[in-house]
ZAFINU-56082 format. One record per residue: residue number from 0; residue in three letters; x, y, z of N, C-alpha, C in turn. Coordinates in steps of 0.1 Angstrom, whole numbers. Each point is the difference from the previous one (the first is absolute). Example, Ala and Ser with C-alpha at 12.3 -4.5 7.8 and 13.67 -1.06 7.14 Angstrom:
2
drenke	dofi	nc1	nc2	nc3	cac1	cac2	cac3	cc1	cc2	cc3
0	Ala	132	-57	78	-9	12	0	9	12	0
1	Ser	-4	11	-7	9	11	0	-8	11	8
***
This chain:
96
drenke	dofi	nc1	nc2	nc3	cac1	cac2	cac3	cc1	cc2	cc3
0	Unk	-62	-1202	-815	10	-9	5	-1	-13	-7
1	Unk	12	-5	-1	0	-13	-12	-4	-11	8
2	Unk	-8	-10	-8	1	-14	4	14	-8	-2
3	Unk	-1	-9	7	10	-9	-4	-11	-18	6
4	Unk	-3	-11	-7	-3	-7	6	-14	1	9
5	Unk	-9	9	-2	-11	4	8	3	11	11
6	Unk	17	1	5	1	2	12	3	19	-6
7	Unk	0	8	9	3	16	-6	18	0	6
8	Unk	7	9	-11	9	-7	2	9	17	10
9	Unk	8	-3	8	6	10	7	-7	11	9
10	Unk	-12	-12	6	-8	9	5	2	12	10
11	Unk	12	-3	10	5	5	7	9	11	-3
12	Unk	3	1	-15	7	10	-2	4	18	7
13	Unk	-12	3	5	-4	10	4	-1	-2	19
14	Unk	4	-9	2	-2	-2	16	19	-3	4
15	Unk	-4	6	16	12	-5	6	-2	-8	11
16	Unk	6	-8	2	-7	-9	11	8	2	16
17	Unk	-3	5	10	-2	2	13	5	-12	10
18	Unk	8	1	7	-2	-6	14	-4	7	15
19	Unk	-7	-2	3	-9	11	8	-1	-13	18
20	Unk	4	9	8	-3	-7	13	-13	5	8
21	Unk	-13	-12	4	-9	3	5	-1	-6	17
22	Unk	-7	7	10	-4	-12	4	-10	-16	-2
23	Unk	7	-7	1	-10	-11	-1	-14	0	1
24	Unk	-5	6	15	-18	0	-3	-5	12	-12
25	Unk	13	5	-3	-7	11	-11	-3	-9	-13
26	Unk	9	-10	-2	3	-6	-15	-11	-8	5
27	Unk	-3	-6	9	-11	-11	1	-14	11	-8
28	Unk	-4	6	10	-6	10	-7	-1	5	-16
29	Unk	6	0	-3	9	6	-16	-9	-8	-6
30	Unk	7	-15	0	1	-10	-4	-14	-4	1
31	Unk	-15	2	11	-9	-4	-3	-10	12	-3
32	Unk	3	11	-3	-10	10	-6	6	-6	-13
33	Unk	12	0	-10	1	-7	-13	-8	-7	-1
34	Unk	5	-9	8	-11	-15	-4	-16	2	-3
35	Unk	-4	11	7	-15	3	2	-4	7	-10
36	Unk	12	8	-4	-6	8	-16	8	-7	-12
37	Unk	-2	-15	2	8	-8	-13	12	5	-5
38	Unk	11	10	6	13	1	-3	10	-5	4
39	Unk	13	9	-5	12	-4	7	2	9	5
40	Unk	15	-3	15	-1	8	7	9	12	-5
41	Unk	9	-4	-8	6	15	-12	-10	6	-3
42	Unk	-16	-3	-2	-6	12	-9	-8	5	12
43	Unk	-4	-4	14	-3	3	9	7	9	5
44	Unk	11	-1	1	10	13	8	3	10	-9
45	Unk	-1	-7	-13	3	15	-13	-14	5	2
46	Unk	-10	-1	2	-15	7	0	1	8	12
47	Unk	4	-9	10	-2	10	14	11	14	-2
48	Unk	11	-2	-3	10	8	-2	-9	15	-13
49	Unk	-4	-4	-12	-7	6	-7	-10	9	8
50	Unk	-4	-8	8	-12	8	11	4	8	5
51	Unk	12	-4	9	4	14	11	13	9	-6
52	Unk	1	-5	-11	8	13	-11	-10	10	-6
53	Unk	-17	-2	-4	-5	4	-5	2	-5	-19
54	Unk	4	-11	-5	1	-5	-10	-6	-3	-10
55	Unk	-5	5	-8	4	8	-11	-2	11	8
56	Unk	7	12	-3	3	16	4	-15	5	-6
57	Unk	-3	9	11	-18	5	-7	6	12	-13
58	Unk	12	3	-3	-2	7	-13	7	-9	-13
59	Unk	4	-11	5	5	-9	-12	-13	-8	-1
60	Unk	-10	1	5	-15	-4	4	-11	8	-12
61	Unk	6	13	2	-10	12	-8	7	-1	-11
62	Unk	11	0	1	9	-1	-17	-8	-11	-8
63	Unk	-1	-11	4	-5	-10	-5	-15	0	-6
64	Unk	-5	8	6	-16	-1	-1	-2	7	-9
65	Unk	9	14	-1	0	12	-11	8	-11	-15
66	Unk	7	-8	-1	5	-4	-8	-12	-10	-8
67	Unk	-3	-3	10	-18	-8	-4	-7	8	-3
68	Unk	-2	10	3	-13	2	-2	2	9	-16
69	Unk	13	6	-3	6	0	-14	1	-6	-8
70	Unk	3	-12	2	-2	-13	-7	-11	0	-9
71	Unk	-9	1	11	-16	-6	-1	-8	14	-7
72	Unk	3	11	-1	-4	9	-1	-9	0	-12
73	Unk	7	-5	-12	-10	-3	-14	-3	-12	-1
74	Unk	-3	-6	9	-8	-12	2	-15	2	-3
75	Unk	-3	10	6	-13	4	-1	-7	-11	11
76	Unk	-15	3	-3	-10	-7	12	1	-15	-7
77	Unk	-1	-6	11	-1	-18	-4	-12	-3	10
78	Unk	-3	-17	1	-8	-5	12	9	-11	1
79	Unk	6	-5	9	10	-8	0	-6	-15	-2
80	Unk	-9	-5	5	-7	-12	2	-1	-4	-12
81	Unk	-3	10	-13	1	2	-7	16	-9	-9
82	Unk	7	10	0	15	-8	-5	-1	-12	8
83	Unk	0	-6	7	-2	-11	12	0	-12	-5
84	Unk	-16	2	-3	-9	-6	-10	4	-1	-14
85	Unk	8	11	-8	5	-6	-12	11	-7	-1
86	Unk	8	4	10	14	-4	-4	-5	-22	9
87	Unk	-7	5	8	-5	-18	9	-7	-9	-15
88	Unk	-6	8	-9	-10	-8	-12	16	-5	-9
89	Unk	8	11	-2	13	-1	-9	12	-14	1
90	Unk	-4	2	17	9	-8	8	-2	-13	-2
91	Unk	-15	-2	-2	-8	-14	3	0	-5	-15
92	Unk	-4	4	-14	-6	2	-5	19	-5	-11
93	Unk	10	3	3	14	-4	-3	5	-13	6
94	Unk	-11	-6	8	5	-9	5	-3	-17	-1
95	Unk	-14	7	-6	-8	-10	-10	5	-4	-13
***
């Protein structure tokens, strides 16, 4: 996605935006589980909704993991902490 300005530009492109009627003590509610897991209340009700759809689908789930793990397949064995460590010395080390 492009910058423009720092800001990512058309973020929303992919979203449609809702007017949805709740009761009040429910939005109160809503409104302080967000608060409690540092969100908003759009990504609170989009998670809950993910939840009780089952979201991601458990075989667009397996698709994914099989496409990983093909990916990865001639990767061969690594130690990650490893790459970690080189790419954190690389990082540091370009900045000097």
């Amino acid at each position: 996605m492009a910058l423009r300005n720092g800001y990512l530009v058309d973020i929303l492109r992919h979203m449609s935006k809702v007017l949805i009627s709740v009761p009040d003590e429910l939005l109160v509610r809503i409104d302080r589980a967000a608060k409690a897991r540092k969100t908003t209340r759009s990504r609170f009700i989009e998670e809950a909704a993910q939840r009780e759809l089952g979201w991601p689908a458990a075989d667009s789930m397996d698709a994914a993991v099989n496409r990983a793990r093909e990916a990865l397949a001639s990767a061969g064995p690594f130690e990650s902490a490893g790459l970690i460590r080189r790419d954190r010395e690389a990082r540091d080390a370009a900045r000097r």
